[in-house]
C-alpha positions as CSV (number, residue, x, y, z in Angstrom):
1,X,-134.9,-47.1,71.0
2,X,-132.8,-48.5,74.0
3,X,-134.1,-46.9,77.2
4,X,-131.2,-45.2,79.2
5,X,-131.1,-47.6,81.8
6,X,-130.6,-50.9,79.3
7,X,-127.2,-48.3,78.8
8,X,-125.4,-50.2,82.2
9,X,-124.7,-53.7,80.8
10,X,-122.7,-51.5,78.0
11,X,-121.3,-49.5,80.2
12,X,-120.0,-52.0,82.7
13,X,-118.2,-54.0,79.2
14,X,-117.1,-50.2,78.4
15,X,-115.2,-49.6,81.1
16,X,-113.9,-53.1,81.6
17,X,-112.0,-52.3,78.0
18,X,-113.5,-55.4,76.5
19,X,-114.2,-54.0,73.7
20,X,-114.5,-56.5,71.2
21,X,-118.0,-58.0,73.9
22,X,-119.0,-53.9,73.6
23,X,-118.6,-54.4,69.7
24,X,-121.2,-57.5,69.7
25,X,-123.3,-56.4,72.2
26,X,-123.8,-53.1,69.8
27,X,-124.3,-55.1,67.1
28,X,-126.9,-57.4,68.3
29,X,-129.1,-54.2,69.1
30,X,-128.0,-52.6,65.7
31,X,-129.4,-55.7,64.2
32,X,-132.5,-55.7,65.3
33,X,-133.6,-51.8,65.0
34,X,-132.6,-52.3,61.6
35,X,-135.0,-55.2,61.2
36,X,-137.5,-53.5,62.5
37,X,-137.3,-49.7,61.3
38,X,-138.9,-48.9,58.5
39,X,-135.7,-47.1,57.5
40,X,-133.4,-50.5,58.0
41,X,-129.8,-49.4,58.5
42,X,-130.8,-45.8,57.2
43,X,-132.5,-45.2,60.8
44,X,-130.4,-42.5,63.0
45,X,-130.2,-44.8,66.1
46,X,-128.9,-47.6,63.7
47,X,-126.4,-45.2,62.5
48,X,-125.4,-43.8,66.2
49,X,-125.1,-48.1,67.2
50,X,-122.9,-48.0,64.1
51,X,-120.7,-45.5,65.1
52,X,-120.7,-46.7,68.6
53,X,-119.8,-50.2,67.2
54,X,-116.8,-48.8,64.9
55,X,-115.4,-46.8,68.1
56,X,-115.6,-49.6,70.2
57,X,-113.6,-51.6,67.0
58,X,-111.3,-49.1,67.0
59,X,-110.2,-49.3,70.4
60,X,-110.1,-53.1,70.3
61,X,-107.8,-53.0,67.1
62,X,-105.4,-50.8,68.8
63,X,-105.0,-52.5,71.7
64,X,-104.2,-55.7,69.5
65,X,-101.6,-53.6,68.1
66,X,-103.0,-54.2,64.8
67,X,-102.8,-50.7,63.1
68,X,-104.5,-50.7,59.4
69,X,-107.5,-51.9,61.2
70,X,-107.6,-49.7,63.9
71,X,-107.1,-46.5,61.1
72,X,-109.9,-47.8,59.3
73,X,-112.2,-48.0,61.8
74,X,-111.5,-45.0,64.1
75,X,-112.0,-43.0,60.3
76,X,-115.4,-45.2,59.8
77,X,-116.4,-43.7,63.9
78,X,-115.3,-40.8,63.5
79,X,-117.4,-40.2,60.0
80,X,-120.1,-41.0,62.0
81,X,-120.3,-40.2,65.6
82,X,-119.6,-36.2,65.3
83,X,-123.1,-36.0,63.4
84,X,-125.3,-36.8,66.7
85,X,-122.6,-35.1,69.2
86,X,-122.6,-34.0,71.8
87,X,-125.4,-36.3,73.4
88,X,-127.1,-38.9,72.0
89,X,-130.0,-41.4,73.2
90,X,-127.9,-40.0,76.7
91,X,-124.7,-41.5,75.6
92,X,-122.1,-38.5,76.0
93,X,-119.9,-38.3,72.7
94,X,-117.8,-36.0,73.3
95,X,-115.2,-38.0,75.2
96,X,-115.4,-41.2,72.8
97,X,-114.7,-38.8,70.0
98,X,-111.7,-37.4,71.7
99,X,-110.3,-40.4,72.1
100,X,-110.9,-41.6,68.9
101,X,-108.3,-38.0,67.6
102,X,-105.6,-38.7,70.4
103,X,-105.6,-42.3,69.1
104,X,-105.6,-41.1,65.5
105,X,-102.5,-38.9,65.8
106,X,-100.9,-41.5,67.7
107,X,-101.0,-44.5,64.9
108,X,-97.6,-45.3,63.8
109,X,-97.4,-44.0,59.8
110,X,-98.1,-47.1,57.3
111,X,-95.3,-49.6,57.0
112,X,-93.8,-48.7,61.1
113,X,-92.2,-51.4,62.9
114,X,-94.0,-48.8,65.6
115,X,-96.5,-49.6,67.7
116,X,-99.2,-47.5,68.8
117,X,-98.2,-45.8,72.4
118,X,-100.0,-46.8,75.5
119,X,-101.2,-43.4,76.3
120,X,-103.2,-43.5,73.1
121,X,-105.0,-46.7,73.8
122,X,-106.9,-45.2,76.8
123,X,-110.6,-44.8,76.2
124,X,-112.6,-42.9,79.2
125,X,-115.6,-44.5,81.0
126,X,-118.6,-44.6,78.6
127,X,-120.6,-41.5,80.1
128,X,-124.1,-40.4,80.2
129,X,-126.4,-37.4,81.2
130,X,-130.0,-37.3,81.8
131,X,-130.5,-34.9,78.4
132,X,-131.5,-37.1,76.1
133,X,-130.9,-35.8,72.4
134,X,-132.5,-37.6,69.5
């Protein structure tokens, strides 16, 4: 696992909003738990990156206004990251999971000329506490 304090580089690309840098610095780390757990991509803290990396996609998406991808993956997040709420590996989840539902029932219906409202494509500072839930 990550140690907590490896968790800054994230959260300084977090809370720039560069999310699509957030989505491959995830990955990268995904990558190689899954490489080297015996439980490949079946491993909980591949799962949590996973979730991590289809939030972070999600917010990306959105803010490229492109809609059908940003539904899909705030569903794929939000299938995954309520299972290790509300802390996990010290990442608060909570908050990201909020912001994954106020996006949600801001996306235009399918087919809208629409686009998806500012207010919606605000994601909070990635957070952390010092209980560290596995």
């Amino acid at each position: 696992m990550i140690p907590l304090l490896i968790w800054d580089e994230l959260a300084a690309l977090w809370d720039e909003g560069d999310f699509r840098t957030v989505h491959d610095w995830i990955n990268e780390r995904w990558s190689r738990v899954i490489q080297t757990s015996p439980q490949g991509d079946r491993d909980p803290f591949a799962r949590f990156l996973q979730g991590l990396a289809f939030a972070a996609l999600a917010f990306h998406f959105a803010r490229e206004q492109n809609t059908e991808s940003t539904r899909l993956f705030v569903d794929d997040a939000l299938a995954v990251l309520p299972n290790f709420a509300p802390i996990y590996a010290g990442v608060e989840l909570n908050p990201i999971i909020d912001s994954l539902h106020t996006l949600a029932a801001a996306l235009p219906g399918d087919g809208s000329d629409m686009h998806i409202p500012e207010r919606a494509l605000v994601c909070g500072p990635l957070r952390f506490s010092s209980r560290v839930a596995l």
